[in-house]
C-alpha positions in Angstrom: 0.0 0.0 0.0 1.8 3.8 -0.6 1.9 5.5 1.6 0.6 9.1 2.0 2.9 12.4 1.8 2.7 13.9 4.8 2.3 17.3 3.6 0.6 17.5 0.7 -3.2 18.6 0.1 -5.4 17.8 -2.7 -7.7 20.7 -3.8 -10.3 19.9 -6.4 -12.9 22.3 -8.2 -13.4 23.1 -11.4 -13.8 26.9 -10.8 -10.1 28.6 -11.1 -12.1 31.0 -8.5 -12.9 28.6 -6.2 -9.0 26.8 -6.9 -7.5 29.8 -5.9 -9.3 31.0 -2.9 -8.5 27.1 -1.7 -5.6 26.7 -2.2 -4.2 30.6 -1.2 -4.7 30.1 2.8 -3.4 26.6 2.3 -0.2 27.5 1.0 0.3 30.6 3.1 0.2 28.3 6.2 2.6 26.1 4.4 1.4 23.5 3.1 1.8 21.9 -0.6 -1.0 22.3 -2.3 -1.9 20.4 -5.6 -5.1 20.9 -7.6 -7.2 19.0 -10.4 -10.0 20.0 -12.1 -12.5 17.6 -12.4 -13.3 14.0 -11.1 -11.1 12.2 -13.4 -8.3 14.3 -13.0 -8.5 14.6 -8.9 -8.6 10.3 -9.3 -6.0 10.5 -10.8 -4.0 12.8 -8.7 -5.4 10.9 -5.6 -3.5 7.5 -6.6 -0.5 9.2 -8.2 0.4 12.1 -5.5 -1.5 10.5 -2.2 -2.1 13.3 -0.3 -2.7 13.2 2.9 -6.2 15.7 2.7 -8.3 16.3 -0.2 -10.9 19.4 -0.3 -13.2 18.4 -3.0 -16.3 20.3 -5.0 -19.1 18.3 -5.8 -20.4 19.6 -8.9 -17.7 18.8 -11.5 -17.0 17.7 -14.8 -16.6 13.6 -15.7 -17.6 12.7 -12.1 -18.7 14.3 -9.1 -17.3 14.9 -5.9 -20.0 11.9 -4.5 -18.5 9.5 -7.2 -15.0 10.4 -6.5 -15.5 10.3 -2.7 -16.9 7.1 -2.8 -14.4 5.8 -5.7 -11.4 6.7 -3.3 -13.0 5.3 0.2 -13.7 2.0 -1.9 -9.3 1.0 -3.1 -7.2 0.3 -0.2 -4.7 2.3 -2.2 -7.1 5.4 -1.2 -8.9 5.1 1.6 -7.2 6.8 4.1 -6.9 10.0 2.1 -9.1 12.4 4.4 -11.8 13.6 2.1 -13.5 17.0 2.7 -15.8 18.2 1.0 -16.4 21.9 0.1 -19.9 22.2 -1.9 -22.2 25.1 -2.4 -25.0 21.9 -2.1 -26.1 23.3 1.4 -29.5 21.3 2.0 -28.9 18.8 5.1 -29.7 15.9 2.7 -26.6 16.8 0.8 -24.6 17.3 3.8 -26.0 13.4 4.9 -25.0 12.3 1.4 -21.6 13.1 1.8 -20.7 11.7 4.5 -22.5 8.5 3.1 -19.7 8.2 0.7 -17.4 8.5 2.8 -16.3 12.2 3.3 -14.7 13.1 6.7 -15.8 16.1 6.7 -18.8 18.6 4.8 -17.9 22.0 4.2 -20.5 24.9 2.6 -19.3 27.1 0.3 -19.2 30.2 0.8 -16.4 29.2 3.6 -14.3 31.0 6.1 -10.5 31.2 6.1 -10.6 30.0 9.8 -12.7 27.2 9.1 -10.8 25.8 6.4 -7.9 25.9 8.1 -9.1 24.2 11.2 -10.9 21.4 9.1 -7.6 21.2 7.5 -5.3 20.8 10.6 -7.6 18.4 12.4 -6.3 15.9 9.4 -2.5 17.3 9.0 
């Protein structure tokens, strides 16, 4: 089984908006930050890179952040990657979905810095 890189962080969103306001507090606290840009691509990334944490979007290209989330929590080569996910899908049942898959963690969009951060670090 690989194993993870300690500090590296999967962000994935198919917004470069969204990408960038991600991935700037991130790296400003230090950590290496990676990105891909829709479900294929953060698959991918997942199995190639391991990252310790991945913040993924939901509504994406190719496959959504459900599919990948559950993809990822299904191959022993990926399950241990924390998933969080960052979604402007705010409705409870969404929230329940997520964690279904097998997301650690359910984060709405629009987000605080703070609370990224502290999501972040509770996996680092």
């Amino acid at each position: 089984m690989p194993t993870q890189t300690e500090d590296i962080i999967l962000v994935v969103d198919d917004s470069p908006t969204e990408l960038q306001l991600i991935s700037a507090p991130l790296k400003a606290k230090g950590y290496k930050v990676i990105t891909a840009v829709d479900g294929d691509d953060a698959i991918e990334k997942a199995c190639s890179q391991h990252p310790r944490v991945m913040l993924l979007d939901v509504i994406m290209p190719k496959k959504n952040g459900f599919q990948v989330c559950r993809q990822l929590k299904n191959s022993p080569d990926t399950q241990d990657i924390k998933i969080i996910i960052i979604s402007s899908k705010s409705q409870q049942s969404d929230k329940f979905w997520g964690i279904k898959q097998g997301a650690d963690e359910y984060m709405i969009k629009p987000f605080d810095e703070k609370t990224l951060l502290a999501n972040v670090a509770k996996f680092m």
